[in-house]
C-alpha positions in Angstrom: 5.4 -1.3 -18.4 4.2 -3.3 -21.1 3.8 -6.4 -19.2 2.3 -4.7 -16.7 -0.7 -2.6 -18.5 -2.0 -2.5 -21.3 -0.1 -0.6 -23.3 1.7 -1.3 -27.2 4.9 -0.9 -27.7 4.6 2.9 -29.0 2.9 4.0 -25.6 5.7 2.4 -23.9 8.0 4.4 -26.7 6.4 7.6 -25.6 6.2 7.2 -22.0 10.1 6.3 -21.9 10.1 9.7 -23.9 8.7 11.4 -21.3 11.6 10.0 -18.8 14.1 11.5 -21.1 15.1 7.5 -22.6 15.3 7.7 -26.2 14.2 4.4 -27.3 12.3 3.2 -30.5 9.4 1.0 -30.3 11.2 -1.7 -32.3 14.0 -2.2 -29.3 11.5 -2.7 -26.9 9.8 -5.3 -28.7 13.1 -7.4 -29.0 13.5 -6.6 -24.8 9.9 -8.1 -24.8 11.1 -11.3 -26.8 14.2 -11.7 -24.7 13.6 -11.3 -21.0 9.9 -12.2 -21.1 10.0 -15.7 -20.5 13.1 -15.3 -18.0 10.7 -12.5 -16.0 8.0 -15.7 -16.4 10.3 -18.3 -14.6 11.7 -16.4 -12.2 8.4 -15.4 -11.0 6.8 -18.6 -11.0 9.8 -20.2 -9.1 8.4 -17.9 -6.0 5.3 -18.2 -6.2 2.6 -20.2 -3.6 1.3 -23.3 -5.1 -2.2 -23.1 -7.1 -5.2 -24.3 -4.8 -6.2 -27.8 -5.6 -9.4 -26.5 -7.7 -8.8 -25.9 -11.7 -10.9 -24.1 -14.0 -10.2 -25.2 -18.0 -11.7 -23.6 -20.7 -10.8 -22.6 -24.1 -11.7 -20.0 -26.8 -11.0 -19.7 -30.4 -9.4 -16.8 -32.2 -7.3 -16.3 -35.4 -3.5 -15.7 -35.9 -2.4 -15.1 -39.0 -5.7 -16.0 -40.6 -5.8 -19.5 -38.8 -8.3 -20.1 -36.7 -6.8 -21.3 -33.3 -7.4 -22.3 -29.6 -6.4 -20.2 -26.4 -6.7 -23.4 -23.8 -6.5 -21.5 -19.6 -6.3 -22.6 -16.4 -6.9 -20.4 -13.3 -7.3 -21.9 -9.9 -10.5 -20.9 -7.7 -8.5 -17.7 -6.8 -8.2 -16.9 -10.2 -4.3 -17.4 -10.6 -3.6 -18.2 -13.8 -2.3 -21.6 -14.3 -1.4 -22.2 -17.8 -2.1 -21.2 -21.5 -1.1 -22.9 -24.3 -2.3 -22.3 -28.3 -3.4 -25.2 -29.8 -5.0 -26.1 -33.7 -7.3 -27.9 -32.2 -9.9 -28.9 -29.3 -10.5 -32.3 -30.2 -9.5 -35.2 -27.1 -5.8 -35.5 -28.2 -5.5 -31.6 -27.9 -7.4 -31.5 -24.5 -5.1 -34.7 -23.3 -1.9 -32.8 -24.2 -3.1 -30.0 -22.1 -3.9 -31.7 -18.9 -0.6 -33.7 -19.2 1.3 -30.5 -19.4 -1.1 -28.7 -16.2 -0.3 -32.0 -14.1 3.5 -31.8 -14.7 4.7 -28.0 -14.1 2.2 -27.4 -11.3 3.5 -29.2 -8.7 0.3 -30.4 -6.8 -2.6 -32.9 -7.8 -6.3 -31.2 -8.5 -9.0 -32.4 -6.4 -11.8 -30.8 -8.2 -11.4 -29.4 -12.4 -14.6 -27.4 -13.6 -15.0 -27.6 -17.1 -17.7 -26.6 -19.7 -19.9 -29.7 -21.7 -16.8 -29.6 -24.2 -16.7 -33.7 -24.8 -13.0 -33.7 -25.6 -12.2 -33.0 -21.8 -14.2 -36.0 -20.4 -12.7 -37.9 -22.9 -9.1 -36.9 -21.7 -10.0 -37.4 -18.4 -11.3 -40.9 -18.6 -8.0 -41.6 -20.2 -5.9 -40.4 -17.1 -8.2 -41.9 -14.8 -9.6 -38.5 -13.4 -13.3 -38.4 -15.0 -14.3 -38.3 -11.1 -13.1 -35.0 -10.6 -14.9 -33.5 -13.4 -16.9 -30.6 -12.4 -19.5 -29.8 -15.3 -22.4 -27.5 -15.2 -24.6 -23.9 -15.2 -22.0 -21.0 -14.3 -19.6 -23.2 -12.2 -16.7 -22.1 -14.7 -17.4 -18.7 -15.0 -14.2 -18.3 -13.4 -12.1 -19.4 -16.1 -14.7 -17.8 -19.2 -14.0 -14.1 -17.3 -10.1 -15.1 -17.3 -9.4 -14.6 -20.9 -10.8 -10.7 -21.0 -6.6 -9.7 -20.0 -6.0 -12.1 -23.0 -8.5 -10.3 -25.3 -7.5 -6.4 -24.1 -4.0 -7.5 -25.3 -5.2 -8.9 -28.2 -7.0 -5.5 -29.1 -4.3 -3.4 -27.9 -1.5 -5.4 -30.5 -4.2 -5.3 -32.9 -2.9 -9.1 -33.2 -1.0 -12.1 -32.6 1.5 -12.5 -35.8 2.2 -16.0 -35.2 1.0 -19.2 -33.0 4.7 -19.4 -31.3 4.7 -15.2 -30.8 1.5 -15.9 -29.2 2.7 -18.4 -26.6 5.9 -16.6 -26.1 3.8 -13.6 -24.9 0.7 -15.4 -23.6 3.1 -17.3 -21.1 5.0 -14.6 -19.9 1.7 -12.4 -19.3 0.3 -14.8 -17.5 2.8 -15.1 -14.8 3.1 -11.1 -14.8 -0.2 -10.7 -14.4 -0.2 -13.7 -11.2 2.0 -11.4 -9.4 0.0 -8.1 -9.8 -3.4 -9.7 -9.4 -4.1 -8.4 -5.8 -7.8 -9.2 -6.0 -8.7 -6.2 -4.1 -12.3 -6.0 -4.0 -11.7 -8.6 -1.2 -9.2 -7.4 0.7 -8.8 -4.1 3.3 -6.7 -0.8 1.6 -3.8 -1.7 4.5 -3.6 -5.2 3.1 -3.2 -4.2 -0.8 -0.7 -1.9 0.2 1.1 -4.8 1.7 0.3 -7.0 -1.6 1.3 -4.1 -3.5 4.2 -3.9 -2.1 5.8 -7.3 -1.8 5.1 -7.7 -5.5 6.9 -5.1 -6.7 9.7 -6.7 -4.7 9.2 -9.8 -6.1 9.2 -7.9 -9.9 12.8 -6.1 -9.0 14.0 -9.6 -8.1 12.7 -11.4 -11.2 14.0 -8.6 -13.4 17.4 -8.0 -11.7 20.5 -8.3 -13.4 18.2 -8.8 -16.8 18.5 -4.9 -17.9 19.9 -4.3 -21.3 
């Protein structure tokens, strides 16, 4: 439950209440820290492979005081790709972040929107891809409207505590979030029944055998 909504850890406290599991909110944060990332993997070792088109951007926000980077990538269907918290935006940070993309997704881009950031060209040039830099008007809207999930958790946990919490979390989310997102403003009601229902299968297999 709180993976899948928006909910803190007390809501999830009073709503296991309710089903007559008396649990305190401070358990279910430590199930949160411990089978997350296992969910995370499981998930992503079943899913389709992202289309060829990225969207990268990044937006700042503070943990602990320290102003930090949220850098995301969502293919043209909006899947999430990756998110990773960096210090920085600066060409080494943006480098580091398309090195990680190209190694755990599994395919080659063919087309990467970004906004006028200069650090990304800069990383691109460097791994020979600065021809499949897409830059310009609202062509990375896509990725800009990705990070409202990010920001309702954000408001919801009042805040990140720490730069590691927040990629702990942030990863996990993300893959969570993949397999729920049916996108159904463009499909039929028969179809997101179908989506609907082959992800939850795919949720009872990622979190089987993971119970406490």
């Amino acid at each position: 439950m709180y993976f899948r909504f928006n909910l803190s850890f007390r809501d999830v406290e009073e709503l296991m209440t309710e089903r007559g599991v008396d649990v305190s909110y401070e358990t279910i944060r430590r199930w949160v820290d411990k089978f997350g990332s296992t969910y995370a993997k499981r998930i992503k070792l079943r899913a389709e492979p992202p289309s060829p088109a990225w969207h990268l951007d990044e937006v700042y926000t503070k943990i602990d005081g320290e102003m930090v980077y949220l850098w995301r990538a969502v293919d043209e269907e909006g899947t999430v790709l990756d998110v990773v918290v960096q210090r920085r935006r600066n060409t080494k940070a943006a480098l580091r972040w398309l090195r990680k993309l190209l190694k755990n997704q599994g395919i080659k881009p063919t087309r990467i929107v970004t906004d006028r950031l200069g650090s990304y060209g800069a990383a691109l040039k460097l791994l020979g891809m600065k021809h499949l830099q897409d830059v310009g008007g609202r062509k990375n809207n896509r990725a800009e409207c990705s990070h409202v999930p990010i920001r309702r958790r954000k408001r919801k946990s009042q805040r990140f505590k720490s730069v590691h919490k927040a990629q702990k979390l942030l990863s996990a989310h993300a893959q969570i979030y993949n397999l729920f997102n049916y996108r159904r403003h463009l499909i039929t009601r028969d179809t997101l029944r179908k989506f609907r229902h082959q992800a939850n299968l795919n949720w009872n297999l990622a979190s089987a055998s993971m119970c406490p």
